[in-house]
N, C-alpha and C positions, 0 to 999 in steps of 0.2 A: 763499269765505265760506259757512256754514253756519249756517241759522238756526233757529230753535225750530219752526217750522213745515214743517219737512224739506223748505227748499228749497233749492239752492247755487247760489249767485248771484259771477259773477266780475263786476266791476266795473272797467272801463274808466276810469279817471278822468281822465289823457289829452283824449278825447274825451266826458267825459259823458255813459258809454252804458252801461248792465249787460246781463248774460245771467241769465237763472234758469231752474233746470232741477227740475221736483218729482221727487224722491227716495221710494225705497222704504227701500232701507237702506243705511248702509257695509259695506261686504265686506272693505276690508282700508286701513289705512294704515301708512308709516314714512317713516321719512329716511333718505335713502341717503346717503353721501360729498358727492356733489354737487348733489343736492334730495330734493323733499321729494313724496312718490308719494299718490295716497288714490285707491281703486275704489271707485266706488257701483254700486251699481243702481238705476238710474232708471224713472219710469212710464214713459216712450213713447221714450225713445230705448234703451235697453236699458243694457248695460253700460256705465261712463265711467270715462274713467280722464283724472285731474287733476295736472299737474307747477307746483309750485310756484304754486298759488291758477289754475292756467289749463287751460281744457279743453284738450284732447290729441286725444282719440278716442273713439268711440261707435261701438257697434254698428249703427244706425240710419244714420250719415250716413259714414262712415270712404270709402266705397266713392269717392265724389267724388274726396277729395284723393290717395287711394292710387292709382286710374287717371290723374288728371289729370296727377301727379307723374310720372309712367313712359310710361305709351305718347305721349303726345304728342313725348316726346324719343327714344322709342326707334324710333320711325315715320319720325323725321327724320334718321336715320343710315342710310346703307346698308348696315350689316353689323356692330348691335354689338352681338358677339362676348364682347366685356370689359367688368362694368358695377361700378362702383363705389356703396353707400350709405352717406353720411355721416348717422349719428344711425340713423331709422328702427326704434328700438327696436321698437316694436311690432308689426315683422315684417309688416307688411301692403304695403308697397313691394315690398321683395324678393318675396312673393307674387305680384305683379303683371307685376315684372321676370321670372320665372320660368316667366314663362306663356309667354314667346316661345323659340321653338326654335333660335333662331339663335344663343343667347344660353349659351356655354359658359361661363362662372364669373361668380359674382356674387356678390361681398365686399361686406358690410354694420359697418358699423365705428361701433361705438354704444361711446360712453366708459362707460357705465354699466350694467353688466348684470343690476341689476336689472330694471330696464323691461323686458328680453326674457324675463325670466324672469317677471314679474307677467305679462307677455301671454300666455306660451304658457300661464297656470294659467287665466286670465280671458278672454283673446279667443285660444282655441285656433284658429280658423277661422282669423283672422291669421298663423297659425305652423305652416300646413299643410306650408310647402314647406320649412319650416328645415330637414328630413332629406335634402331634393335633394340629389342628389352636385355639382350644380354651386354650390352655396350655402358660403358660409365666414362662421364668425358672428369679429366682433373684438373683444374690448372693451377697446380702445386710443383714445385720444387723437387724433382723424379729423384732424385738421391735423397731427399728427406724422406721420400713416401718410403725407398727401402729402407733406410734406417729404422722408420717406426713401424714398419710393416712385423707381421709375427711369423717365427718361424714356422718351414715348412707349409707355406700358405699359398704356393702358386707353382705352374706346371713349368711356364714360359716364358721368358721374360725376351720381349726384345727390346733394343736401344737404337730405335731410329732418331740418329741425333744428329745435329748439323756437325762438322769438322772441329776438331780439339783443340778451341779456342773461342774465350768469350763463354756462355752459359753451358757449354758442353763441356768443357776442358776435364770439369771433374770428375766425368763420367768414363773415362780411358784412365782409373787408375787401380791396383790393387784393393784398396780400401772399399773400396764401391763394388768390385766383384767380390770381394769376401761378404760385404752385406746381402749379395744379390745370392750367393751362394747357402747360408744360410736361410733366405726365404724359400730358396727353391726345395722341392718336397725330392723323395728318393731319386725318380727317374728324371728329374730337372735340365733343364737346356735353357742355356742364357745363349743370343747372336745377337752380334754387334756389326754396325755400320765400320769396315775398316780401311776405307780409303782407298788410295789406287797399289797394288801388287807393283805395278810399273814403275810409280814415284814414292812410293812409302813404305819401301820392306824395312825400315830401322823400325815403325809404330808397328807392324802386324808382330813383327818380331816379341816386342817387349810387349804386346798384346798376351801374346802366349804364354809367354814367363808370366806377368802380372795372374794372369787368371789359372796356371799350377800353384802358383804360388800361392794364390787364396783359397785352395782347395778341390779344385776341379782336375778329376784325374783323366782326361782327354780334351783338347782340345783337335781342333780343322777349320781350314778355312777355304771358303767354297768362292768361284768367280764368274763375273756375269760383264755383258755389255753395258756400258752406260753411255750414250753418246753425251749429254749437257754437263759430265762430268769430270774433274782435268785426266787424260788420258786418254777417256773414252773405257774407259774396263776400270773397276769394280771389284768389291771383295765382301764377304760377311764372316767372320769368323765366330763360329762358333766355340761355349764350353759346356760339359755335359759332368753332371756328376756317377754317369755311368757308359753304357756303350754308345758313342757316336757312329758308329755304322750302324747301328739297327735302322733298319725303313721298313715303312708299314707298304712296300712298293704295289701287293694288289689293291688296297684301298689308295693307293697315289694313281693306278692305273685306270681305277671305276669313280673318281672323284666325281662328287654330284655337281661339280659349277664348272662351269668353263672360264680357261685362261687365255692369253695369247701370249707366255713364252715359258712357262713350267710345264712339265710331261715326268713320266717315271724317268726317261731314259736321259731328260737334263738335269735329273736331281743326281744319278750318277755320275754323269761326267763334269758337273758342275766342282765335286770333289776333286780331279784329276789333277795333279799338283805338277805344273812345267818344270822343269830340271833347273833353273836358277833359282824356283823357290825353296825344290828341297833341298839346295846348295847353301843355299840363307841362313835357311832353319837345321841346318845340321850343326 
């Protein structure tokens, strides 16, 4: 929402909570097939870019959810090789994913290409690595690529996907982790975007069931700051079809790229679960 006084304010109703964010200018809007896209320039968080009335990403804070997303599940695999991105339009996962050398192909599979393409004009810094030879952009239907994908044919899967509703909806259901479960090869780890701990322990919740239930014998879910997003904090819930504590913590601690907010010692406490969560989940 956009008001006379250039400020965009997404409103939570839900929870009875808004965000406002003061604006310099719009830089560009339209509707694509499947929503509905607007770029501002904001005062202090820089660029944003808004899907369907909800922030997305910012120049200012992006860095959080784009590291949190990817190295913590890629630290937890011992060798993956093969990474899949569900959504991630805005090319800054795959950025992230890209940075690790172990990591020969990395398919990102966004239904909508316009978003990747509003990124690389608007958050080019996001869309550095799109030219990597190990990178494949998709813009296919991420639940159909898992359905025809073959099994045991990839390491990682993650599902950066906008909130479960409208073209993501189908992606938060058993059916979809049970396919995603089947592509995943022995030591697999699928993480998922899960909303705020604060306003949505009923979805992390049935996050968890859904993805035991499709065969994945651990799940956890790990938490991080997000200021643009409702709450402000953050979750990725991870499922593995073997041990989730495993970390590769001296190769997390001699990482050859630099980050600004992943280290060994916030991939640890990133797991640390607060007493209403394990209250929830018991």
């Amino acid at each position: 929402m956009l008001n006379d006084e250039k400020w965009f304010t997404e409103i939570d109703a839900q929870h009875g909570s808004a965000l406002s964010l003061k604006l310099i200018e719009k830089l560009h809007e339209e509707q694509t097939p499947f929503q509905r896209i607007e770029i501002y320039e904001t005062e202090w968080l820089g660029t944003l870019m808004v899907i369907d009335g909800c922030t997305m990403v910012s120049d200012r804070d992006n860095f959080l959810y784009h590291e949190m997303m990817t190295h913590p599940a890629l630290y937890s695999h011992p060798n993956p090789e093969t990474v899949w991105i569900i959504g991630g339009g805005d090319c800054g996962s795959l950025r992230e994913v890209l940075k690790h050398p172990e990591v020969k192909r990395a398919v990102q599979i966004e239904i909508d290409e316009r978003v990747t393409r509003l990124a690389e004009q608007y958050f080019p810094e996001l869309c550095e690595s799109n030219s990597d030879p190990r990178a494949e952009l998709r813009f296919i239907d991420g639940i159909q690529w898992v359905k025809d994908a073959a099994a045991d044919s990839v390491d990682v899967i993650i599902v950066d996907s906008t909130d479960p509703v409208g073209p993501a909806e189908g992606l938060f259901n058993e059916p979809f982790y049970r396919e995603c479960f089947r592509c995943l090869r022995k030591d697999g780890i699928l993480i998922q975007q899960s909303e705020s701990p604060l306003f949505d322990m009923p979805l992390i919740k049935a996050m968890h069931k859904a993805m035991r239930q499709a065969g994945f014998s651990q799940t956890r879910t790990l938490f991080f700051p997000q200021f643009i997003y409702p709450s402000g904090w953050w979750s990725g819930t991870l499922a593995g079809k073997s041990d989730l504590t495993y970390f590769r913590e001296a190769d997390a601690r001699n990482k050859p790229f630099a980050t600004s907010y992943y280290n060994a010692e916030i991939h640890k406490a990133a797991f640390v679960e607060p007493e209403f969560f394990r209250a929830a989940m018991a």
